[in-house]
C-alpha positions in Angstrom: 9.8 7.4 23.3 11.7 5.6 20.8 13.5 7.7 18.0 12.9 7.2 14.2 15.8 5.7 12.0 17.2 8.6 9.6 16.6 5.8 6.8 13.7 3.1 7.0 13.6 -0.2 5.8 12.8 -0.8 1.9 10.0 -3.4 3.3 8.7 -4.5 6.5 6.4 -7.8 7.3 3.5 -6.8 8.8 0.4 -9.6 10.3 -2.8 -8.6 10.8 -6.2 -10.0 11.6 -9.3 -9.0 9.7 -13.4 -10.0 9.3 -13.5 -13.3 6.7 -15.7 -10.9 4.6 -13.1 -8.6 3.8 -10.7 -11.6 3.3 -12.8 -12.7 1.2 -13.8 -9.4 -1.1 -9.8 -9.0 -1.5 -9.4 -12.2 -2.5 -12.3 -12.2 -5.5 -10.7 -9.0 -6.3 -7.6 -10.1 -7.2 -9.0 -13.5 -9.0 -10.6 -10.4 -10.9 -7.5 -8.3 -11.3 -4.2 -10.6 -11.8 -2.0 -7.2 -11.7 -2.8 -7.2 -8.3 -1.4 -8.9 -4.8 -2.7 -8.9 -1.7 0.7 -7.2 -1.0 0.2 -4.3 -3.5 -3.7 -3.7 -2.4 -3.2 -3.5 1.0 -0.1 -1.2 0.4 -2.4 1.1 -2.3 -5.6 1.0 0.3 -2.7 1.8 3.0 -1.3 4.8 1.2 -4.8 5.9 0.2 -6.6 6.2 3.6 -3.3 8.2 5.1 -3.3 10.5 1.9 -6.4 11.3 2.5 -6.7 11.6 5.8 -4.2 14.6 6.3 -0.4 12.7 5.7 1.2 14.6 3.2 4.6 13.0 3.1 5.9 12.4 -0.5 6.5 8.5 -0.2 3.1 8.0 0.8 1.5 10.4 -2.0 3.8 8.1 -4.5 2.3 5.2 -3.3 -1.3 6.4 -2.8 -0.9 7.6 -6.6 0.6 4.6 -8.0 -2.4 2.5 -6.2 -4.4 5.3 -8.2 -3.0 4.7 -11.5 -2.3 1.0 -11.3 1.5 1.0 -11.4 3.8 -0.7 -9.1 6.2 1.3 -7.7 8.9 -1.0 -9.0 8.0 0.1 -12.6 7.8 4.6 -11.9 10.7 6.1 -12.1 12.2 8.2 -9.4 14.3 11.4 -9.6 
């Protein structure tokens, strides 16, 4: 098994496939909502399904709540 890195990149490119529908429902909703990427969605929709299905590490709670409360995590302040 491969050992984690003590520190993790700030970003990291991921591809991924999914079904045109979906494609196409993120896409109208950002045409809807201009404060919005595709890269901030899929990291909010991210965050949210692993908050809420048990993770409870506090970078992922950040980002599950800034998803929440609309705020890119560039713009929150940190301790």
């Amino acid at each position: 098994m491969s050992q984690t890195p003590e520190t993790a990149p700030a970003t990291v490119s991921i591809e991924n496939q999914m079904p045109e529908d979906l494609f196409d429902a993120m896409r109208e909703f950002i045409r809807l909502h201009p404060q919005w990427d595709q890269y901030r969605l899929m990291q909010a929709a991210l965050a949210g399904f692993l908050f809420q299905h048990g993770c409870r590490e506090r970078s992922v709670a950040r980002h599950y709540l800034d998803g929440l409360f609309q705020r890119p995590a560039s713009q929150v302040l940190r301790p």
